[in-house]
C-alpha positions as CSV (number, residue, x, y, z in Angstrom):
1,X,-30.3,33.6,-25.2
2,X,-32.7,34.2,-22.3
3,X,-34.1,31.0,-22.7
4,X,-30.5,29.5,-22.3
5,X,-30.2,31.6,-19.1
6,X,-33.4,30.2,-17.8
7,X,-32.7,26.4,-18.5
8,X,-29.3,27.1,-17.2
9,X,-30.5,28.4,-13.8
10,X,-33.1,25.8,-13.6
11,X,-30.4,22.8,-14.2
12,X,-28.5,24.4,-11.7
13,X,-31.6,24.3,-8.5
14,X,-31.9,20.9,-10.1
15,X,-28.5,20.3,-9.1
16,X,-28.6,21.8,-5.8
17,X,-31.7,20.3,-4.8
18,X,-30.0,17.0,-5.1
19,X,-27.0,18.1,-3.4
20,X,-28.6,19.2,-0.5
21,X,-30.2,15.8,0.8
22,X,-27.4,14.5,2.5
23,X,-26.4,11.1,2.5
24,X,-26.5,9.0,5.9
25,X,-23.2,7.7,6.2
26,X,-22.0,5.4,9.6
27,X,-19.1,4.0,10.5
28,X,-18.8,0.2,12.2
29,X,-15.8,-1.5,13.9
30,X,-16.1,-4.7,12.0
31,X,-13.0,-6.7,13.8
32,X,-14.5,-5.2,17.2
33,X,-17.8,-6.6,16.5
34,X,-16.4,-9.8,15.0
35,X,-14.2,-10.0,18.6
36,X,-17.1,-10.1,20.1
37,X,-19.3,-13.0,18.5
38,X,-19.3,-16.4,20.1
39,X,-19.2,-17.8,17.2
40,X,-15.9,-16.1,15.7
41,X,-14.5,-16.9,19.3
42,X,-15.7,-21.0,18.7
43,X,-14.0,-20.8,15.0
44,X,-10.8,-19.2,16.0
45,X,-10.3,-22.0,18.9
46,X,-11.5,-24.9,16.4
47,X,-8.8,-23.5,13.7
48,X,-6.1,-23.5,15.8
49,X,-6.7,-26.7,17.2
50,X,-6.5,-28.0,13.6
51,X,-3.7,-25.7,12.4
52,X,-1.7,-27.4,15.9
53,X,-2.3,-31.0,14.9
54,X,-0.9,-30.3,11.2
55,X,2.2,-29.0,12.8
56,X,2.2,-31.6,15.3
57,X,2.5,-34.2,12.8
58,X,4.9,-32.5,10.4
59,X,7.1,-31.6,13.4
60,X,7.1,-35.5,14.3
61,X,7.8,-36.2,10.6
62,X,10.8,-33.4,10.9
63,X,12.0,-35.1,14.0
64,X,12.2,-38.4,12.3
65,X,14.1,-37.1,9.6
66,X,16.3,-35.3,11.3
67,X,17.3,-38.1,13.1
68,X,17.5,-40.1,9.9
69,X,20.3,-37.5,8.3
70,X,22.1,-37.8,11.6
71,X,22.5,-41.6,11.5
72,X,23.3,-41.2,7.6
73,X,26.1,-38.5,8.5
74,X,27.8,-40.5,11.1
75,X,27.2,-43.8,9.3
76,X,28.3,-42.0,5.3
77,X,32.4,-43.3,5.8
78,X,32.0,-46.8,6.4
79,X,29.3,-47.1,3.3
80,X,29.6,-47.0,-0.2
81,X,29.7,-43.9,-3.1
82,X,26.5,-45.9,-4.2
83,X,24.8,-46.6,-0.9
84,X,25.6,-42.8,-0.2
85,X,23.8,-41.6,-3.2
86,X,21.1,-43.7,-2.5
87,X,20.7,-42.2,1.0
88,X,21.3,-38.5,-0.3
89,X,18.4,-39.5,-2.6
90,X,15.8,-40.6,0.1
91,X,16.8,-37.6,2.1
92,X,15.8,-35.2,-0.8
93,X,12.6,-37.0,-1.2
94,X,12.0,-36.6,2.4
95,X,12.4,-32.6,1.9
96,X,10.0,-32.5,-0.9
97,X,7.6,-34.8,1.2
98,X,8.0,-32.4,4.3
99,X,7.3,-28.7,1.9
100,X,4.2,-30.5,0.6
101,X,3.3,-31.2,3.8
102,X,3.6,-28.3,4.7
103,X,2.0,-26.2,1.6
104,X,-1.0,-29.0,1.8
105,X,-1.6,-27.9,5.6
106,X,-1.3,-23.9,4.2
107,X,-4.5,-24.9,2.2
108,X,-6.3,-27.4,4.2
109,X,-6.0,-24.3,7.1
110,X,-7.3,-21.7,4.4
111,X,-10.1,-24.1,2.8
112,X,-10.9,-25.0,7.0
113,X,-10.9,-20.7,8.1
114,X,-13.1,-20.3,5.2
115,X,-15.8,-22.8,5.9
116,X,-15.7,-21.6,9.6
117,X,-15.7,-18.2,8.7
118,X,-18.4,-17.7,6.1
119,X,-21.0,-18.4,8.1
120,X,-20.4,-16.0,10.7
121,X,-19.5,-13.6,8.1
122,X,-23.3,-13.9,6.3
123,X,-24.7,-13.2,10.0
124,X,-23.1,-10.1,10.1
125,X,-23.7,-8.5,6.7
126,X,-27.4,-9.9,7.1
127,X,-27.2,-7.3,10.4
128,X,-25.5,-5.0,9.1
129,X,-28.0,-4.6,6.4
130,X,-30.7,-4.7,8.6
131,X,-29.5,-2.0,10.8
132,X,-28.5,0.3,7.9
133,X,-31.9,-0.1,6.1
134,X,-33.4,0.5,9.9
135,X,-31.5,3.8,10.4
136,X,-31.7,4.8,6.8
137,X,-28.0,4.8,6.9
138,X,-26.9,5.2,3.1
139,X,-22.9,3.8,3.4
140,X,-21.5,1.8,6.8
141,X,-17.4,1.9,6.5
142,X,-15.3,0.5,8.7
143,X,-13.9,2.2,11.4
144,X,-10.6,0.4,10.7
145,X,-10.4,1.2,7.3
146,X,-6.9,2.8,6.4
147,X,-8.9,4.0,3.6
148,X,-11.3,6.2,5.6
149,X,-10.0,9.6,5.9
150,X,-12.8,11.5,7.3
151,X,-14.9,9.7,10.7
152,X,-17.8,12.3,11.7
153,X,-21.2,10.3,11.0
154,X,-22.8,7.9,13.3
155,X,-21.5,4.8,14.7
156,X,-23.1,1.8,14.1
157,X,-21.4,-0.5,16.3
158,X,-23.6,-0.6,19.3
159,X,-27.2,-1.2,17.0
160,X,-25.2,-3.8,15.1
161,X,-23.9,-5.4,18.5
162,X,-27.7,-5.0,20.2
163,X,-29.2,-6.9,17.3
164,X,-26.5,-9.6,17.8
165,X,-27.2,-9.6,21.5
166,X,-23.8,-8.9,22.4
């Protein structure tokens, strides 16, 4: 029984040892730092550049069928139950052709913010690492995380925006 006491109270400074070094945790305002890059700020303007053009051209293509359904309306008495249908029908097609315009520009916009994006997202976690390794920080969390309850360690905004030369 003592020797069950003994390994007991030797797990247990075991135990506390490990609790007591502390873990260096920072937080980082990722969006503010990402704000702040050039290169975010070059990507946001080339994205909506390209996300305008799309709409640009499906709002021509809207425009032109809009005017289309006009003429059909005022023109539908004076044509035929056949020649109506036929009408209705190319309309329809026109709808379909104007949502998959639409969903293709959706994805071409996603598939063109990811290419822009991922680039400037590798330079930061490449920082990011190297200032937590530098600082011996253990965890970075985001400042801006909803998750993030409790905010008292270091920031590590201003190393990550030094290395970054902002």
């Amino acid at each position: 029984m003592k020797k069950l006491s003994v390994l007991f109270a030797a797990a247990m400074m075991v135990v506390s040892v490990g609790m007591a070094k502390a873990q260096k945790i920072a937080t980082l305002d990722v969006a503010g730092i990402l704000n702040a890059m050039p290169e975010k700020k070059k990507a946001d303007t080339e994205l909506t550049t390209f996300v305008n053009a799309k709409q640009a051209e499906i709002k021509k293509k809207a425009e032109a069928a809009q005017s289309k359904y006009a003429l059909y309306q005022k023109e539908a008495p004076t044509k035929t139950e056949a020649e109506n249908k036929v009408r209705g029908e190319e309309m329809q097609k026109l709808q379909e052709e104007m949502a998959q315009m639409e969903d293709k520009m959706r994805k071409d916009a996603t598939a063109k913010q990811d290419l822009l994006f991922e680039p400037i997202e590798k330079k930061l976690m490449d920082i990011v690492t190297k200032v937590a390794k530098a600082n011996g920080y253990d965890y970075i969390m985001d400042a801006n995380s909803t998750g993030l309850v409790y905010k008292a360690g270091p920031d590590a905004t201003a190393a990550v925006k030094k290395e970054l030369g902002l």
